[in-house]
Every structure is written in C-alpha cells, then in structure tokens.
Wavefront OBJ file of the C-alpha trace (Angstrom):
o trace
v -131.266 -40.027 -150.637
v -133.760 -39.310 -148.065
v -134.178 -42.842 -146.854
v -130.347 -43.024 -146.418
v -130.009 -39.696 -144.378
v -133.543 -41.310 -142.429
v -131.560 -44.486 -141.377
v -128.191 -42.550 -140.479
v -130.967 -40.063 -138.207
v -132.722 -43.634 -136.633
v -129.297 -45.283 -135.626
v -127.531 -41.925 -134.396
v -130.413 -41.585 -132.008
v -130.307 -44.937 -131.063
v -126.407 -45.120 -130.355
v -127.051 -41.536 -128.197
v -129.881 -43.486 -126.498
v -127.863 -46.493 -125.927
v -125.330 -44.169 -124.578
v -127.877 -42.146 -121.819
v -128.951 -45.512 -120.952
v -125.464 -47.011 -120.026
v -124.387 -43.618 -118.934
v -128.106 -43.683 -116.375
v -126.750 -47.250 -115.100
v -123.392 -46.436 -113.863
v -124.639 -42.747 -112.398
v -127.358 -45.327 -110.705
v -124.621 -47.738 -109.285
v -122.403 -44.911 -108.018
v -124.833 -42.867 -106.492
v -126.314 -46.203 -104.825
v -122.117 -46.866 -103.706
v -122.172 -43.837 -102.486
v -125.408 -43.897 -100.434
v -123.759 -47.389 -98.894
v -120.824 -46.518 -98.077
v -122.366 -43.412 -96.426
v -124.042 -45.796 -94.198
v -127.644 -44.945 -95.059
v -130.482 -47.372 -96.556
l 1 2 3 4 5 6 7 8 9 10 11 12 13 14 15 16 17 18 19 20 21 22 23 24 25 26 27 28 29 30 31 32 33 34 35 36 37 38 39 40 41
C-alpha cells in the first residue's frame, strides 16, 4: 500500500518537474525574443 502511494508521490513530482522545466524553456525563449526584438544584446 505504501510502496504504491510512494511511486504515485515519485512520478507526480516528476511530471510537475518535467512540467517547470518545459514551462522554464519557453519563459527562457520568449523573454530572450523579446530582448531581440527590443534591439538589445
């Protein structure tokens, strides 16, 4: 019982990891857009 609520804990924190992650990448992309098309560096 434990074991099976354990696992269910591991891969909900690794789907809401793999989430901030992708989530991290395309704020990273936009904000370095954004800083382009601004004309900076």
């Amino acid at each position: 019982m434990f074991v099976i609520i354990f696992k269910n804990a591991s891969f909900v924190i690794f789907c809401f990891c793999l989430k901030v992650q992708i989530f991290y990448q395309k704020t990273k992309l936009t904000y370095r857009g954004v800083k382009k098309s601004a004309g900076w560096i």
